[in-house]
N, C-alpha and C positions, 0 to 999 in steps of 0.2 A: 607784863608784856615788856617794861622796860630793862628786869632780868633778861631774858629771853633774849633779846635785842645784843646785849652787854654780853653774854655768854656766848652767842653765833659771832661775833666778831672779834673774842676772844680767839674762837676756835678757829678763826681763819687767822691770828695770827701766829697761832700753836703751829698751822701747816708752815708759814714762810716758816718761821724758826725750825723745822725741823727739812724745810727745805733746804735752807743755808747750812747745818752741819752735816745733812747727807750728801749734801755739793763737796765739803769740805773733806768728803771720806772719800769721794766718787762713788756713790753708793749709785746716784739716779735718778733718784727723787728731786722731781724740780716742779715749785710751785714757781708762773710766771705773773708777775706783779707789774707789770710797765705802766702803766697809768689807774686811771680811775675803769675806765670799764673792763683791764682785766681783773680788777679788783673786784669791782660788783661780778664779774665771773669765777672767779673764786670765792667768793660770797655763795651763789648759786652751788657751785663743785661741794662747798662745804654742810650747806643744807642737805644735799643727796644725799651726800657721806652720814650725814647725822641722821636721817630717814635711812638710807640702808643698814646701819648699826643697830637701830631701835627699831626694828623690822626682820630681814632677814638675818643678820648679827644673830638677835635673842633666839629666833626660832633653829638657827645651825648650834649656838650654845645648847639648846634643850634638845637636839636629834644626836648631838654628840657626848652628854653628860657624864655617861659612863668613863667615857676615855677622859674628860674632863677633871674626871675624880680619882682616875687612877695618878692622875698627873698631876695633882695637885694644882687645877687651875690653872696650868700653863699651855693647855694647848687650847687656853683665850684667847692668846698670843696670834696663835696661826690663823684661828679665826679672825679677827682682827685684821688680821694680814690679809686675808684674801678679802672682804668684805673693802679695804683700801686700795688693792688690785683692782676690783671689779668698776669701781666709781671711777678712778684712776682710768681707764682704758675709755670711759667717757669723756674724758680730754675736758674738761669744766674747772679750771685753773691750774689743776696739777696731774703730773702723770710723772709714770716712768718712763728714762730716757734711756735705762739698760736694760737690755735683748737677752732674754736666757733663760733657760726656769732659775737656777739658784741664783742668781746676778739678782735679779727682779725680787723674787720672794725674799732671798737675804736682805734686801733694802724694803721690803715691806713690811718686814717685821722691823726693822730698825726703825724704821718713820713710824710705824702704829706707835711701839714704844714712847717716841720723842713727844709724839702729838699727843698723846695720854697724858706723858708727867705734865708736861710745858699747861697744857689747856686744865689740868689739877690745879697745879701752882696758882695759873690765874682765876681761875674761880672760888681762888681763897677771898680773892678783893671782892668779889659781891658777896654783897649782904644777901641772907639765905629769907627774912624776913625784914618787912619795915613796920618800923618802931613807930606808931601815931601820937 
C-alpha cells in the first residue's frame, strides 16, 4: 500500500514536470499546482488518468494490435495520447490550454512521452519488494 501511495505521487509529479517543459515549448499542457487542494486535485486527475490507462488504455491497445504490430508499438504512443486527452478535458489538475486538433494532440503525445520517462526514472527509487 505504501508502494502504491509512493508511485501515485510520483506520478503526479511526472505530470508537473512534464507540465513545465511543455510550458517551456508552448506546447499547452498545464498542470495547475497553486496550493494544497489543487494538489490533492491533481492527485485525483492523476488517479483517473492511472484508471483510464489500466482500463480503457489496455482494452484500445488489444482492439488496435494489428496496427500496433505493424508499427512496431508506436502507435502506444497515440493511444496514450488520447487516453491523456480524454481525462485532460475533465479538468482534474491538468488540461490542455491549446485549441486545435494537431496543437492539442502534438502536445499530447509529447506530455504522454514526458510522463512515461519522468514517472520510469522515478519508480526506479521504490523498492520493487521489502526485504524482512
Amino acid at each position: 500500500m505504501k508502494r502504491l501511495l509512493i508511485r501515485w505521487v510520483f506520478l503526479a509529479v511526472s505530470v508537473i514536470f512534464a507540465s513545465m517543459v511543455t510550458r517551456a515549448l508552448h506546447l499547452g499542457f498545464e498542470a495547475r499546482v497553486d496550493g494544497l487542494g489543487s494538489f490533492l486535485q491533481l492527485l485525483v486527475g492523476v488517479a483517473v488518468l492511472s484508471f483510464a490507462n489500466a482500463t480503457l488504455g489496455k482494452f484500445l491497445k488489444l482492439l488496435t494490435l494489428p496496427l500496433n504490430c505493424m508499427t512496431f508499438g508506436l502507435f502506444s504512443l497515440v493511444i496514450n495520447a488520447v487516453v491523456l486527452l480524454a481525462v485532460a478535458n475533465l479538468e482534474l489538475g491538468f488540461a490542455f490550454t491549446e485549441q486545435g486538433v494537431l496543437g492539442g494532440f502534438f502536445a499530447a503525445i509529447v506530455a504522454s512521452l514526458l510522463i512515461s520517462a519522468i514517472s520510469a526514472f522515478l519508480d526506479r527509487f521504490v523498492p520493487d519488494k521489502q526485504h524482512d
